[in-house]
N, C-alpha and C positions, 0 to 999 in steps of 0.2 A: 308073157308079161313079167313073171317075174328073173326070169334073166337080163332082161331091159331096164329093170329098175335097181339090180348090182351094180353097172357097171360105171355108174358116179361114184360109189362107192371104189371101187375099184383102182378107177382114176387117182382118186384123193388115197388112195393106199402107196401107189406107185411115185406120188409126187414127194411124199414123206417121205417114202426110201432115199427117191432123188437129193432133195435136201440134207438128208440126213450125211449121207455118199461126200456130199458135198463137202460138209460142216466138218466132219471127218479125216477128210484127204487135205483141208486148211490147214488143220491141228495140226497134222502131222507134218506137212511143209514148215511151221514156225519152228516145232522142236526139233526138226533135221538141220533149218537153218538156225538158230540159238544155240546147235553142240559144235558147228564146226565155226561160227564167225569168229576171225580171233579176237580178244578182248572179255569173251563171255565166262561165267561164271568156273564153267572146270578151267579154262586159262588161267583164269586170276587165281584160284583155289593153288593150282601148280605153282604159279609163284612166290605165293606164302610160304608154299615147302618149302622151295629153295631159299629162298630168303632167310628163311627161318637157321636153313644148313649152314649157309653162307656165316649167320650173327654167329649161331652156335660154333664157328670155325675160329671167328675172330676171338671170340671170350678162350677159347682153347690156345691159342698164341699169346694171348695176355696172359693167361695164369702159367702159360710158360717163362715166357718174361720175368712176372714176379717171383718163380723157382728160382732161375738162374741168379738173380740178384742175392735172393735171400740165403744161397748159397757161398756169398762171399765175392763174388766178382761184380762188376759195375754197370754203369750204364752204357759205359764206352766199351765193353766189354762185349757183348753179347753180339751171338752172329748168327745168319743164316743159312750156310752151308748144307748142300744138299745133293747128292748126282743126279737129283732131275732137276735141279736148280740152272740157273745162269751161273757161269765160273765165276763170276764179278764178285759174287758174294763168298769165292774163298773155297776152302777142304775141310768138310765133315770131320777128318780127321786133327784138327788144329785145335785144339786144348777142348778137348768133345765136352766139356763139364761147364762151357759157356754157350754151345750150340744150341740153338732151339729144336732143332731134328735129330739131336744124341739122345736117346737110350737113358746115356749120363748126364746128359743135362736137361734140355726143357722138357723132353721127352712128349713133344708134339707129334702128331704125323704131319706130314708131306702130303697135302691133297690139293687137287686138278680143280678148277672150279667147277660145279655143277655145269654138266650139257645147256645149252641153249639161253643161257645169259646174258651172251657177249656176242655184239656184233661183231669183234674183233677178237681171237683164240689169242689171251697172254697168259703169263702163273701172277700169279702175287708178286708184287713188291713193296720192297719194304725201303722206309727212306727216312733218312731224320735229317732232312731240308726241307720240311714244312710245318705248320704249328695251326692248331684250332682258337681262336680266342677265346680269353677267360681259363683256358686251360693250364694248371704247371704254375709256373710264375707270370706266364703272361708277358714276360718280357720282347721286344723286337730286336735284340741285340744279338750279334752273331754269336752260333751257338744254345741256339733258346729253342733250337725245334722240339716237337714231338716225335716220340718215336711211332710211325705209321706202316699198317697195310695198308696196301692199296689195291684194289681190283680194276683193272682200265678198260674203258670200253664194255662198259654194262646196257645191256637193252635199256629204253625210255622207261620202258615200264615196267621193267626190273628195278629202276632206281623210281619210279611214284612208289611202290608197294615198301622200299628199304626205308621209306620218308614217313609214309603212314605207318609203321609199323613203331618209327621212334620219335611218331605226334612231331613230326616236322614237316612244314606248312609246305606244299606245293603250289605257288602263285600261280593265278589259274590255268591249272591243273598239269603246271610242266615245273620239273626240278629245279631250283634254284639257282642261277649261273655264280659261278662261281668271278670276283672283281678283281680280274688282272689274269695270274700264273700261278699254275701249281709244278711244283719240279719233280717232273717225274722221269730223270734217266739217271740221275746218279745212284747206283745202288747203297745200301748201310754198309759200312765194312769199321762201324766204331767212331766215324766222326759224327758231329750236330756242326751243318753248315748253319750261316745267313739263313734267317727261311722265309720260304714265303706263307701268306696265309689261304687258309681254307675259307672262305669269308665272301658274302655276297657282299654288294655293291652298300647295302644299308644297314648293315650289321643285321638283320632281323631275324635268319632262320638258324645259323649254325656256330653260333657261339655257346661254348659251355658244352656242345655235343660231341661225345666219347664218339660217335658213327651217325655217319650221314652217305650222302648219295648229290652229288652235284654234277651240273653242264658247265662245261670246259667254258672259259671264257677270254681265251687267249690263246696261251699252252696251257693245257689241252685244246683242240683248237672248239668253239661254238659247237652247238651241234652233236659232240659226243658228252659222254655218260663214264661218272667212276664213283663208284663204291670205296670209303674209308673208313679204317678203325685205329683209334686209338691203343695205342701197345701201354705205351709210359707215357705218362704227361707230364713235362717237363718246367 
């Protein structure tokens, strides 16, 4: 008798386990699939870093800039020479006390951009044929550029995380296209051409912004992604 009257008991022991087995082996299916989906929180965490490297890159180029100047040499002055450089931009050795990679002058380093940013592997560049609104004088007259990094071909969401981080509005929830052309093959070698602007189509998101993160809207073409920082604002 009383073996026959366990084995309800029993039952109801074996179906708790079951459930439980269950509830269990769920948990762990959501938090295996939430560490590897990309987009989820360690992804997005990694690209603060970077990001974070990338500004902290840029303000170290500008307060090179403003050495070189304050040194006595000009705005036309100042270069980027470098042997992991593009030649375009000239010989490290060429009046080293206006260079931003000399020792003697801006005394920047020369760094690679962060792994995994770019869907396309470029260096920096640097240009003064394009200008920010509101920035400098503001002028559109040839000659008015900004002096600019540029990073080209940045992940999507490389360039949402560069927008959030400098409270510039992402229209839902994609970068801001940039209206017209931005000129990015001429390298700096001392001139400020014509420039073009950085500027969406309604002036709304990147006026008055030292760094932002825009979609190509022309040249560059739709579609891709670039990272800019303000050197000199002219």
């Amino acid at each position: 008798m009383t073996s026959l009257n366990s084995k309800p008991d029993e039952a109801g022991n074996i179906l708790i386990y079951i459930l439980g087995a269950i509830f269990l082996l769920g948990l762990l299916v959501v938090i295996v699939k939430g560490s590897s989906t990309p987009g989820s929180n360690i992804d997005k965490e990694t690209l603060f870093i970077q990001a974070s490297e990338v500004q902290s890159y840029g303000q170290e180029l500008e307060r090179a800039v403003a050495y070189i100047m304050r040194n006595g040499h000009s705005e036309a002055d100042i270069r980027f020479s470098h042997p992991d450089a593009d030649s375009a931009y000239g010989d490290i050795t060429d009046t080293p006390t206006r260079q931003i990679f000399a020792t003697t002058g801006g005394g920047a380093r020369y760094k690679e951009p962060p792994d995994g940013i770019q869907t396309t592997t470029t260096q920096w560049f640097f240009s003064g044929a394009n200008r920010v609104p509101d920035l400098g004088s503001n002028l559109a007259a040839a000659g008015s550029a900004d002096l600019i990094a540029v990073l080209q071909n940045v992940s999507e969401e490389f360039c949402l995380v560069i927008n959030e981080k400098n409270d510039i509005t992402n229209p839902a929830d994609a970068p801001p296209q940039d209206n017209g052309s931005v000129e990015l093959t001429t390298e700096f070698v001392g001139n400020y051409s014509a420039s073009q602007l950085i500027e969406d189509g309604g002036g709304l998101y990147f006026n008055n912004e030292l760094e932002g993160c825009f979609e190509g809207g022309g040249t560059p073409a739709a579609g891709t992604y670039h990272y800019y920082r303000v050197l000199l604002a002219r």
